[in-house]
Biopython code that builds the backbone (N, CA, C, O; Angstrom):
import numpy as np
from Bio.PDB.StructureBuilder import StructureBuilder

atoms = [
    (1, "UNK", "N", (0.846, -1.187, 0.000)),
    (1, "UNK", "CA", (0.000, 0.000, 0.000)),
    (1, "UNK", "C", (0.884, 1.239, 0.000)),
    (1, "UNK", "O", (1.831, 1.382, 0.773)),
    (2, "UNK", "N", (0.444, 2.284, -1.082)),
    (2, "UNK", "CA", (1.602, 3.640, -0.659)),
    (2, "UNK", "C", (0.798, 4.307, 0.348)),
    (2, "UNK", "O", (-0.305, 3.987, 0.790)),
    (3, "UNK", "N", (1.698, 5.494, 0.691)),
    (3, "UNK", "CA", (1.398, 6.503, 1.693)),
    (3, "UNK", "C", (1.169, 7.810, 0.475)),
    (3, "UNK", "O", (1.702, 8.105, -0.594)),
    (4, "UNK", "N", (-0.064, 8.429, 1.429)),
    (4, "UNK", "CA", (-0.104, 10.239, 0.627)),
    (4, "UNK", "C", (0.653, 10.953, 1.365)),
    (4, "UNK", "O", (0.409, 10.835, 2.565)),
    (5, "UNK", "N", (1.503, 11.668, 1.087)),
    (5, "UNK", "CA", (1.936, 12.869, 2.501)),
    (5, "UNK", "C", (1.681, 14.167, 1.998)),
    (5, "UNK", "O", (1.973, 14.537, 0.860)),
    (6, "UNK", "N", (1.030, 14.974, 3.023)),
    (6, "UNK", "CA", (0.902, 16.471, 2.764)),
    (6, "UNK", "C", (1.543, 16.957, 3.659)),
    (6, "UNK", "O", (1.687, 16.515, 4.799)),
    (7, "UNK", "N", (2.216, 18.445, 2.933)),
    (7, "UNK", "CA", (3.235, 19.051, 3.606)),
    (7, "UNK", "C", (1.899, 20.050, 4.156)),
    (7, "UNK", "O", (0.992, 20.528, 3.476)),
    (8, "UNK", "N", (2.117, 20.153, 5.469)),
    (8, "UNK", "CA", (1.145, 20.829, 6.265)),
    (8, "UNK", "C", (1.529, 22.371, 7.427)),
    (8, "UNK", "O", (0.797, 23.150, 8.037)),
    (9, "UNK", "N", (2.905, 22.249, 7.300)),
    (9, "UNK", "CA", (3.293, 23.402, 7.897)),
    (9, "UNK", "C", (4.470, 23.842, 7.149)),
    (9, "UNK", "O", (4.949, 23.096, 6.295)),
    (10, "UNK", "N", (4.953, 24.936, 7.384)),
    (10, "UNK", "CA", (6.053, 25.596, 7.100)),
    (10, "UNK", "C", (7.829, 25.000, 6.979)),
    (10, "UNK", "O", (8.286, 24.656, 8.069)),
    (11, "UNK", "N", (8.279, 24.939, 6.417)),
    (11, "UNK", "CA", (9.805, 24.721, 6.050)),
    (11, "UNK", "C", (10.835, 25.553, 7.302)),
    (11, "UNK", "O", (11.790, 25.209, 8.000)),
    (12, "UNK", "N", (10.018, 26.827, 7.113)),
    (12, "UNK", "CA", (11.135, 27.813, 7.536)),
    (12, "UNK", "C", (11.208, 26.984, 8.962)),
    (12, "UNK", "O", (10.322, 26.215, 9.334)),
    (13, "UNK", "N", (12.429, 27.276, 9.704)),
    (13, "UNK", "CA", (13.057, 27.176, 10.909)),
    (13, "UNK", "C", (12.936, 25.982, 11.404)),
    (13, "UNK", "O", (12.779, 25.754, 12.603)),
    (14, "UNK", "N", (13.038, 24.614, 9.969)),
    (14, "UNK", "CA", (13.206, 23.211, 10.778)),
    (14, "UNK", "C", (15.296, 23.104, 10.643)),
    (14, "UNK", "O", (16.102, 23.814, 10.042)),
    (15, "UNK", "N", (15.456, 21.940, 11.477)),
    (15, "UNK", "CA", (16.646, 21.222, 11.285)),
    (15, "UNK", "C", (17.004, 21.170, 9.594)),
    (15, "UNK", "O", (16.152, 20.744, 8.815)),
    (16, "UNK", "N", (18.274, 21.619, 9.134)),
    (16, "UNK", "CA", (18.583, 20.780, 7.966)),
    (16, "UNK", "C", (18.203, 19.865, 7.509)),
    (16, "UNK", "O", (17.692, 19.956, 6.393)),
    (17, "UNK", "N", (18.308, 18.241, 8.342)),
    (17, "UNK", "CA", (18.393, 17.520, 7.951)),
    (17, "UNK", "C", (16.424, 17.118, 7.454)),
    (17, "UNK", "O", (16.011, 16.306, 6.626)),
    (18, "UNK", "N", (15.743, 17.940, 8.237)),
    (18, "UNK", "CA", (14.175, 17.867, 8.523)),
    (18, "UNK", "C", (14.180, 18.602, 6.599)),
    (18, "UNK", "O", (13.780, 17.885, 5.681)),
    (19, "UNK", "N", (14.567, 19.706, 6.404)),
    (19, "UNK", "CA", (14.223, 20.122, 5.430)),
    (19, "UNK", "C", (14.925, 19.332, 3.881)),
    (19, "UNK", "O", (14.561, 19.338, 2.705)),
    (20, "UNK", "N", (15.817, 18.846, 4.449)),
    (20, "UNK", "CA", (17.077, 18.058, 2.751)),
    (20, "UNK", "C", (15.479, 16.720, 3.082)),
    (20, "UNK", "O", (15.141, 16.176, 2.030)),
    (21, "UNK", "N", (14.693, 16.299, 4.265)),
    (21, "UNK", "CA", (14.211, 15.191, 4.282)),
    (21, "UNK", "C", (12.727, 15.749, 3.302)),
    (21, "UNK", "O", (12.138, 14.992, 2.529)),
    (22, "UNK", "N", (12.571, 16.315, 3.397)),
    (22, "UNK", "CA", (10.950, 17.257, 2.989)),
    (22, "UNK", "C", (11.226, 17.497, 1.437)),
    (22, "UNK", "O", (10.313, 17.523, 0.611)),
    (23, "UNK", "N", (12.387, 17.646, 1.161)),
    (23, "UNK", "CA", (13.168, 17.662, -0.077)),
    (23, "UNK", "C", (13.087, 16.834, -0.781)),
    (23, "UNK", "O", (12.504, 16.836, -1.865)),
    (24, "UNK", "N", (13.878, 15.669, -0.085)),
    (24, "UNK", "CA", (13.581, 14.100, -0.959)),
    (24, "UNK", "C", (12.316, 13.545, -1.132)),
    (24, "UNK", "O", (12.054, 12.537, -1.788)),
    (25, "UNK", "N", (11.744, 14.071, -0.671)),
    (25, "UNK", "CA", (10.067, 13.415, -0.664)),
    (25, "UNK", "C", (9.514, 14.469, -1.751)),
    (25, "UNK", "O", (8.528, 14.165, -2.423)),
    (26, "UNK", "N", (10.137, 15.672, -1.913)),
    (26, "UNK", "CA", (9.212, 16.150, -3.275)),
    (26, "UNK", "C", (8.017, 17.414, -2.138)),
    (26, "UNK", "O", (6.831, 17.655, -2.365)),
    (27, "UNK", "N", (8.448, 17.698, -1.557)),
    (27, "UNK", "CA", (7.724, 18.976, -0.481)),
    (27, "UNK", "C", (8.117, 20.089, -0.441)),
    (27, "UNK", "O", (8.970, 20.159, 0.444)),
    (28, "UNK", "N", (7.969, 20.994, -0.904)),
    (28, "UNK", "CA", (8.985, 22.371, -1.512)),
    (28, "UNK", "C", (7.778, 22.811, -0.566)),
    (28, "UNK", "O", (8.394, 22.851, 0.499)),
    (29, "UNK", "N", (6.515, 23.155, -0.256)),
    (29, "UNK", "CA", (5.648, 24.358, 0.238)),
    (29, "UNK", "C", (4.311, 23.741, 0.569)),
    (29, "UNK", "O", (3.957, 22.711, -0.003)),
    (30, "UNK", "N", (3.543, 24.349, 1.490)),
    (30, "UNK", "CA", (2.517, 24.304, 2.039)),
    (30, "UNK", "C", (1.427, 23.697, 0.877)),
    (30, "UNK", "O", (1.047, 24.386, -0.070)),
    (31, "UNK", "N", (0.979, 22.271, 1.111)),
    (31, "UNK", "CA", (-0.146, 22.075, 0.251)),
    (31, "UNK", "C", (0.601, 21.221, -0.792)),
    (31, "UNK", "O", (-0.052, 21.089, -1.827)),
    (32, "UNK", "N", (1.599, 20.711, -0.789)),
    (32, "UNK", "CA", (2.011, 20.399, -1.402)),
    (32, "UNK", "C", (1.857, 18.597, -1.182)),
    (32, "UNK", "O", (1.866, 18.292, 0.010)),
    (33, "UNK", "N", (1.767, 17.806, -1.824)),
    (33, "UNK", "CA", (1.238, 16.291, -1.880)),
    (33, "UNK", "C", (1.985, 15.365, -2.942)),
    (33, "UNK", "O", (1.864, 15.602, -4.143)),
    (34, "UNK", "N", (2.875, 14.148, -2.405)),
    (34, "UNK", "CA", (3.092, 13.072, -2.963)),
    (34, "UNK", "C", (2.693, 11.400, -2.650)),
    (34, "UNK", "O", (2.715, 11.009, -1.483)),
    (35, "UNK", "N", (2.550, 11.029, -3.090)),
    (35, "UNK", "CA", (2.843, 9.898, -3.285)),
    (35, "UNK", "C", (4.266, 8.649, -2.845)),
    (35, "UNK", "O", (5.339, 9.240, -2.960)),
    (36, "UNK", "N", (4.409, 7.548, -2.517)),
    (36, "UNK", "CA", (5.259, 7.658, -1.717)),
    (36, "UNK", "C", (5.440, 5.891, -2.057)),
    (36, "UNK", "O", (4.521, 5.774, -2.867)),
    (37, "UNK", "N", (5.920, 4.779, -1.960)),
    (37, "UNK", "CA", (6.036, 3.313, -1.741)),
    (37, "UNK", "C", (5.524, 3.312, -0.031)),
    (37, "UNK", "O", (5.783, 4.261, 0.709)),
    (38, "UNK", "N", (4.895, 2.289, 0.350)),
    (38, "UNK", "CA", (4.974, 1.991, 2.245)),
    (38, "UNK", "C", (6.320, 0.888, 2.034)),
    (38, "UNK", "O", (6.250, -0.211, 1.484)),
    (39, "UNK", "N", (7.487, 1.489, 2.606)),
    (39, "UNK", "CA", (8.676, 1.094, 2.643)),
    (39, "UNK", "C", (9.566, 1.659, 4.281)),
    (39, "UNK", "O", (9.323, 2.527, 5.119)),
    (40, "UNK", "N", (10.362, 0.896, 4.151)),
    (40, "UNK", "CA", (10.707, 0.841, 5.668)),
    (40, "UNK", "C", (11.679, 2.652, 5.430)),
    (40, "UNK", "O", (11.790, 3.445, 6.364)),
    (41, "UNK", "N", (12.257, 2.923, 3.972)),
    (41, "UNK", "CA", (12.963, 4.050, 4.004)),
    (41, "UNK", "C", (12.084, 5.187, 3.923)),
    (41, "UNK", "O", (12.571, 6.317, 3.892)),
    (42, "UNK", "N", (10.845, 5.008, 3.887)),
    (42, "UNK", "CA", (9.414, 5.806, 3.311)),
    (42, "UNK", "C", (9.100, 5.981, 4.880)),
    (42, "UNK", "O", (8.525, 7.020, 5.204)),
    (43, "UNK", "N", (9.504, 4.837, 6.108)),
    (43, "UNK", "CA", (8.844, 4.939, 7.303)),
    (43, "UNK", "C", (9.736, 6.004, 7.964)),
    (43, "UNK", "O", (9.275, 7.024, 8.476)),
    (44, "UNK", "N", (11.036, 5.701, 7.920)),
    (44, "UNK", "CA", (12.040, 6.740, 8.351)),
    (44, "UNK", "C", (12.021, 8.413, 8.022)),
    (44, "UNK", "O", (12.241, 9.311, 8.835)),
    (45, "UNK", "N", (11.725, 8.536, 6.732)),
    (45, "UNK", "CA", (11.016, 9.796, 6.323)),
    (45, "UNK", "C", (10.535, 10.552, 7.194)),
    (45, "UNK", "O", (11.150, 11.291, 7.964)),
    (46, "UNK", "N", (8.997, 10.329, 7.059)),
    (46, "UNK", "CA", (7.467, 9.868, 7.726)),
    (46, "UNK", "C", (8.235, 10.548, 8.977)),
    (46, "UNK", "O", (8.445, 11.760, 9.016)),
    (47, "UNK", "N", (8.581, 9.771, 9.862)),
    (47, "UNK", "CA", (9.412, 9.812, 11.234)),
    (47, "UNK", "C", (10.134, 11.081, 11.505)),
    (47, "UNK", "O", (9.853, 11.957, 12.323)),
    (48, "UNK", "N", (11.174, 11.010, 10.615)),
    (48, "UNK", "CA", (11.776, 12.704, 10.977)),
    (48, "UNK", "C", (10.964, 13.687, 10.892)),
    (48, "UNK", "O", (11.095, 14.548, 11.762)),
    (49, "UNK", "N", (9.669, 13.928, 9.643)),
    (49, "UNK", "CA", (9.228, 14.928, 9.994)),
    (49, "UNK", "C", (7.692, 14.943, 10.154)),
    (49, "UNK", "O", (6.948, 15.543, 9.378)),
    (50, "UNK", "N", (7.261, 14.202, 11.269)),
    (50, "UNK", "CA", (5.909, 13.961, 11.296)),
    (50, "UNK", "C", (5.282, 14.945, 11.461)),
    (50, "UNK", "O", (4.172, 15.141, 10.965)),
    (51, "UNK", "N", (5.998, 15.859, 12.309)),
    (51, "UNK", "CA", (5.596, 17.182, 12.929)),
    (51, "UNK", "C", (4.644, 18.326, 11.851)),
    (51, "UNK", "O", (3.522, 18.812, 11.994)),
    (52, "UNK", "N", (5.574, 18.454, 10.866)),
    (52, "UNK", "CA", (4.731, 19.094, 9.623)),
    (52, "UNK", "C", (4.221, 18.800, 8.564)),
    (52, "UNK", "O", (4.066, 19.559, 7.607)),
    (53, "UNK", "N", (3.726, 16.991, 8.686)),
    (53, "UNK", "CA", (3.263, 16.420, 7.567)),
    (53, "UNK", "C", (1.848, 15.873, 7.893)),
    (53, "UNK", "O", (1.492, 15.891, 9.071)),
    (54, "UNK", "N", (1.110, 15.445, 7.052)),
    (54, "UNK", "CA", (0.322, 14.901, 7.031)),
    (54, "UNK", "C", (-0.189, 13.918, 6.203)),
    (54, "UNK", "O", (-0.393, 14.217, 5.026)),
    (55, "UNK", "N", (-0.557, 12.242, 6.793)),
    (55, "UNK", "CA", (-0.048, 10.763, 6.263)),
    (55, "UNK", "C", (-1.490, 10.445, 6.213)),
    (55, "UNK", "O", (-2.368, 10.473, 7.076)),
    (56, "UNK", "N", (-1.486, 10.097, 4.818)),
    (56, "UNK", "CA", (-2.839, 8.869, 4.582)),
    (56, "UNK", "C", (-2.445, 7.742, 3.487)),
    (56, "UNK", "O", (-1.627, 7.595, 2.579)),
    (57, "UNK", "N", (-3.385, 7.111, 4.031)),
    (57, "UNK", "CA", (-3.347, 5.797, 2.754)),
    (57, "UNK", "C", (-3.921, 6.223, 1.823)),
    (57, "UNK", "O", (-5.046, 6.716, 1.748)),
    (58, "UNK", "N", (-2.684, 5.937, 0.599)),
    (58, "UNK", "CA", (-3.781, 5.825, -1.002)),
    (58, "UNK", "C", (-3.903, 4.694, -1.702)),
    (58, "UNK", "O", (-4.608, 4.664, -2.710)),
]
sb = StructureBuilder()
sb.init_structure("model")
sb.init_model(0)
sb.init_chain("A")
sb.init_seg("    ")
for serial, (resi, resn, name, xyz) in enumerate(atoms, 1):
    if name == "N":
        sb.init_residue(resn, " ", resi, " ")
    sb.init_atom(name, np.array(xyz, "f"), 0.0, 1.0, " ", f" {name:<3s}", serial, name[0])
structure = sb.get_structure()
């Protein structure tokens, strides 16, 4: 099953590594939505920045 993720808060004033992660996933700005594999490197993601995302099943 993949994951949806929406970028749900702001970029500005995370960790580097939070934003290069928001990066690889394809999350440049607010409202912004991908698509994703449910993969254990997809879970690690997910994880670093749960804080400003938002996860559903598609």
């Amino acid at each position: 099953m993949a994951k949806k993720i929406k970028l749900v808060r702001s970029l500005n004033s995370v960790k580097k590594n939070q934003y290069a992660t928001a990066i690889a996933l394809g999350l440049r700005k607010i409202g912004d939505t991908t698509v994703q594999p449910d993969n254990d490197a997809t879970k690690g993601k997910i994880k670093t920045i749960a804080h400003l995302i938002e996860v559903t099943e598609a």
